[in-house]
C-alpha positions in Angstrom: -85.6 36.4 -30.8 -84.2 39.7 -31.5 -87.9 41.4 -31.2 -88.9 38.7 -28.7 -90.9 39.7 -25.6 -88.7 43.3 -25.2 -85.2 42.0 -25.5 -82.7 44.7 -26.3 -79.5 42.2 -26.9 -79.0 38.8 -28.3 -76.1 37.3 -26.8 -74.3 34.1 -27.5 -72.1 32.4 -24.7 -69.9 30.4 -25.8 -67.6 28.0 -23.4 -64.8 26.3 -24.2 -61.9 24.0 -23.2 -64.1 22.5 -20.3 -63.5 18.8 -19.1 -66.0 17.5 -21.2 -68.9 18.6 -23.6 -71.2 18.4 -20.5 -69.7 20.7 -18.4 -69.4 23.4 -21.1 -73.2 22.8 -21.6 -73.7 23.0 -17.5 -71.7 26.3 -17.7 -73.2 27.9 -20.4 -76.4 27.3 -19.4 -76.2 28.4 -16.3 -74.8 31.6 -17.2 -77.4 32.2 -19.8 -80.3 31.5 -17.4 -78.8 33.7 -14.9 -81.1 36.8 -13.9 -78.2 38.7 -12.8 -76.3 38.0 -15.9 -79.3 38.8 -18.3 -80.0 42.1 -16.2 -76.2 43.1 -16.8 -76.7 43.2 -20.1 -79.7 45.2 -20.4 -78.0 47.6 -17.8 -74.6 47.5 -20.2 -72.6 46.6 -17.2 -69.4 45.1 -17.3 -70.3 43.2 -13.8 -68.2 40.0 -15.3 -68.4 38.7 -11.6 -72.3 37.7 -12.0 -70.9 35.8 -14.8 -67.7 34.2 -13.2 -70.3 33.3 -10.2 -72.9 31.8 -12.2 -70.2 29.6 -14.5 -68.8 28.7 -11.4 -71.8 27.6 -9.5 -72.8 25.6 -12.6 -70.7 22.1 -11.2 -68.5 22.3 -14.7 -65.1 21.1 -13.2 -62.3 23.7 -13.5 -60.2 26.1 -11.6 -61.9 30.1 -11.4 -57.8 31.8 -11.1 -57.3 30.0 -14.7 -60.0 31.3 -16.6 -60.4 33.7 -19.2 -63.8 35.6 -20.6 -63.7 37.5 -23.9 -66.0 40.4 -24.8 -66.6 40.0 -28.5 -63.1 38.9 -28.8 -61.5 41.6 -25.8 -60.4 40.1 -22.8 -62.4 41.1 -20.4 -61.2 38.5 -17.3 -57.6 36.8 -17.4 -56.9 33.8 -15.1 -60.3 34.9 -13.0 -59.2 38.7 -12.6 -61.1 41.3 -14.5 -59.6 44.0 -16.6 -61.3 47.0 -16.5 -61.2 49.3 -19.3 -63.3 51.5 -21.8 -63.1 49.4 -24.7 -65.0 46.3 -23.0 -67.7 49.0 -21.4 -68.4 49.6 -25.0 -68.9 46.3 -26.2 -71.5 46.2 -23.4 -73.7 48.9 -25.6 -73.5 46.7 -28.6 -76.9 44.7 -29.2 -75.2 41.3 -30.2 -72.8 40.5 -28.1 -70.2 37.2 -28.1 -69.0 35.8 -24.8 -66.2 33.2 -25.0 -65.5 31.7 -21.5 -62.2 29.7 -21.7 -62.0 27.5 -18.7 -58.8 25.5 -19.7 -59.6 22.4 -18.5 -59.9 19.7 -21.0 -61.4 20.4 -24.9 -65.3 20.3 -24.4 -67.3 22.8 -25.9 -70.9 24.3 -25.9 -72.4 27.3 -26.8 -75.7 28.7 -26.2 -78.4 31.8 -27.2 -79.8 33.7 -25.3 -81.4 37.9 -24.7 -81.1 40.2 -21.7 -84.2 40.8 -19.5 -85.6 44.2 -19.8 -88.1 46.1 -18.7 -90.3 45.5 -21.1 -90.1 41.8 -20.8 -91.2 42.1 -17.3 -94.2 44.4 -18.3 -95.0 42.0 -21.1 -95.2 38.8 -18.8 -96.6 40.8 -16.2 -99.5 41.4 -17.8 -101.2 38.1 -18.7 -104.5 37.6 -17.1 
């Protein structure tokens, strides 16, 4: 999906130590399907909130203050406070990009694909007629 419909990132979320294998799939789902998420990633935006938010809206069963979110392999979040710094702004710029979000809550696991949304991919699905 790397060329698909004017994506300029593949990224893969992974979640892990959730209560159950369901609520790592709820989480990472809902973070992947997030608009505001996608658009942060074509925008290389460290907003990690839109991420926190969506995870946390998702109905996977943990506490926000204990998680942690890694930037291909930086933390970028520790027990639900972000770190800024340049180092993670960079990893925003690269076009694969891993997300681990550790919620420490139990051992369930799920990961998921998924690209940013662009400007292209609006004008491409814009267009059909």
């Amino acid at each position: 999906a790397m060329d698909g419909e004017g994506a300029t990132k593949f990224v893969k979320i992974n979640v892990k130590n959730a209560l159950s294998a369901s609520d790592a799939k709820k989480a990472a789902l809902k973070a992947a399907n997030s608009l505001l998420v996608k658009t942060a990633f074509f925008g290389q935006a460290l907003y990690m909130g839109r991420l926190v938010s969506a995870v946390s809206s998702s109905g996977a069963g943990f506490v926000p203050e204990k998680m942690d979110v890694f930037i291909n392999g930086k933390k970028c979040i520790e027990r639900g406070a972000e770190i800024q710094s340049k180092n993670l702004v960079l990893e925003m710029k690269k076009r694969k990009i891993e997300i681990t979000v550790d919620l420490k809550a139990g051992s369930g696991e799920f990961f998921v694909l998924t690209t940013d949304l662009s400007y292209d991919y609006v004008k491409i699905n814009a267009d059909y007629s």
